[in-house]
C-alpha positions in Angstrom: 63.9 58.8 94.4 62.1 61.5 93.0 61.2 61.7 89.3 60.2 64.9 87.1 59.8 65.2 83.6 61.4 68.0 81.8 60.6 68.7 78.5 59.9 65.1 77.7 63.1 64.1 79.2 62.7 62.2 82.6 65.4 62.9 85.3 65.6 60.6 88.1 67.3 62.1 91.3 68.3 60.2 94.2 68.7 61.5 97.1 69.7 60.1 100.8 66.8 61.8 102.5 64.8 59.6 104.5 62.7 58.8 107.3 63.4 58.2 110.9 62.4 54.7 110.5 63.6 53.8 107.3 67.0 55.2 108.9 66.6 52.6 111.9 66.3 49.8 109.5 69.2 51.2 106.9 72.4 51.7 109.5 73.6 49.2 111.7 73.3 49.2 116.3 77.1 50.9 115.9 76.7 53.9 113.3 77.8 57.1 114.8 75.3 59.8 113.6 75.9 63.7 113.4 73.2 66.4 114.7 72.7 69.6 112.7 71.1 72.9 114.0 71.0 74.5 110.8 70.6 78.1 111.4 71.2 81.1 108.8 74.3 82.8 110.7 75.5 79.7 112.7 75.4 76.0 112.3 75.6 73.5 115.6 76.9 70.0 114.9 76.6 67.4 117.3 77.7 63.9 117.2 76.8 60.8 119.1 78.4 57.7 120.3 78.7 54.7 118.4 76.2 52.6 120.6 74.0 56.0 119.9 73.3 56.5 123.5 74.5 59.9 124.2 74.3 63.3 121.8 77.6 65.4 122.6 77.9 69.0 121.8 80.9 68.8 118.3 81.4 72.1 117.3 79.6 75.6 115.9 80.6 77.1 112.5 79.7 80.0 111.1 77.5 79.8 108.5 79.3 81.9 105.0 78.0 79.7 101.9 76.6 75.8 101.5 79.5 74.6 100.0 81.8 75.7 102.9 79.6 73.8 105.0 79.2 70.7 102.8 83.0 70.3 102.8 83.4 70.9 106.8 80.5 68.3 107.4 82.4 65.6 104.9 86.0 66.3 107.2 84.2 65.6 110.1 81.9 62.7 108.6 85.3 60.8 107.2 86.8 61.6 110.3 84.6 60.4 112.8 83.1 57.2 110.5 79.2 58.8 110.3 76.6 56.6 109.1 73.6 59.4 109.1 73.1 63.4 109.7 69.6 64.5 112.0 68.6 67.7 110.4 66.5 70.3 113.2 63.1 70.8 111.5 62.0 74.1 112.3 58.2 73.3 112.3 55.6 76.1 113.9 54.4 75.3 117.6 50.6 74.4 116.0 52.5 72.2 113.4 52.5 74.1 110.5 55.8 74.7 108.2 56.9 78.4 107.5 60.1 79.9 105.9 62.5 78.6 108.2 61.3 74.9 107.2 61.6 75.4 103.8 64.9 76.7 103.9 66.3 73.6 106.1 64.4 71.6 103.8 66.0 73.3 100.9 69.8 73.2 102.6 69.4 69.8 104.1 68.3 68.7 100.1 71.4 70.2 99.0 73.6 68.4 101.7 72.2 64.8 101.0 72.7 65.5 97.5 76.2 66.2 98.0 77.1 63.8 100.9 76.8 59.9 101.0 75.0 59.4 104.5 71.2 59.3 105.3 69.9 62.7 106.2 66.5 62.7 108.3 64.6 65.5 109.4 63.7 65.8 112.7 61.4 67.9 114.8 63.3 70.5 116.7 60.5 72.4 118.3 61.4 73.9 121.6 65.2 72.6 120.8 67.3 75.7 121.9 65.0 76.8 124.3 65.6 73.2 125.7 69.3 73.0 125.2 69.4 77.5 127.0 67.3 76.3 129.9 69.3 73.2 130.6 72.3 74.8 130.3 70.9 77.7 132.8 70.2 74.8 135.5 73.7 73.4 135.2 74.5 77.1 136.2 76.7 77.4 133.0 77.3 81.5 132.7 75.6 83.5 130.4 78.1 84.3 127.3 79.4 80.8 127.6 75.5 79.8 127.4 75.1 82.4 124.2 77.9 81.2 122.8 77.2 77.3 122.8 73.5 76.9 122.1 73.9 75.9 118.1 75.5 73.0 119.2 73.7 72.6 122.4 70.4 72.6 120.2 72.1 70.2 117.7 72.9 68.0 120.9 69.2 68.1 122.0 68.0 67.5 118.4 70.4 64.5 118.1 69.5 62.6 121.8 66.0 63.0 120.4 66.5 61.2 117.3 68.7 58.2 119.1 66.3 58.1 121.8 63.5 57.4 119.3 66.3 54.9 117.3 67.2 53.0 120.6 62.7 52.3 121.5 
């Protein structure tokens, strides 16, 4: 909960953005979770079993305006019962947060405003390099490579996130 005082009025926001470990404790061993790449042309989603031991590749969707996205994300969060979204945080390789952080920051506060589901931000350095160079070693061709990596990424951001829920 975050409080600021405006002109002598105080507004008290909540939002559902958390930790990784307050997550773990909030949802239960059989919440489905969704994975988002959130990028400024194209968005990957990922979603995960609901034992949370494998990240699969959903879907990529163009990225055209928040509230396009906010509504495909609650279809496919009714849809497939999600519990909590991991958010890719863009941090800089020496750990340092630029302008691609504070624009996830600034979408992924939108979305947990709008949505009732834990959000969590998670570190997604080296995720679509990752998620290009595995898919080049499964010898996956090149525009089907280009044209999968959001939700490769999101995939990759997602095991991450379950692999640290399930230790």
């Amino acid at each position: 909960m975050i409080i600021r005082l405006r002109e002598s009025i105080i507004i008290i926001e909540n939002y559902n953005m958390i930790t990784i470990n307050v997550l773990k404790n909030k949802i239960d061993k059989n919440s489905r979770l969704l994975g988002l790449d959130l990028g400024t042309k194209r968005i990957g989603i990922s979603i995960c079993d609901d034992k949370r031991l494998i990240a699969t590749p959903f879907k990529t969707v163009n990225f055209s305006n928040i509230n396009n996205l906010i509504e495909e994300l609650r279809l496919i969060i009714v849809e497939n019962n999600i519990k909590g979204i991991v958010v890719g945080h863009p941090i800089n390789m020496d750990g340092s947060l630029g302008k691609a952080s504070q624009s996830v920051k600034d979408k992924a506060e939108i979305i947990s405003k709008k949505l009732n589901v834990f959000l969590v931000l998670w570190d997604e350095r080296l995720s679509t390099v990752a998620a290009f160079t595995l898919s080049s070693q499964l010898d996956v061709n090149i525009s089907k490579r280009t044209k999968n990596i959001d939700q490769n990424a999101a995939a990759f951001i997602l095991q991450g996130a379950i692999d640290y829920l399930n230790n």
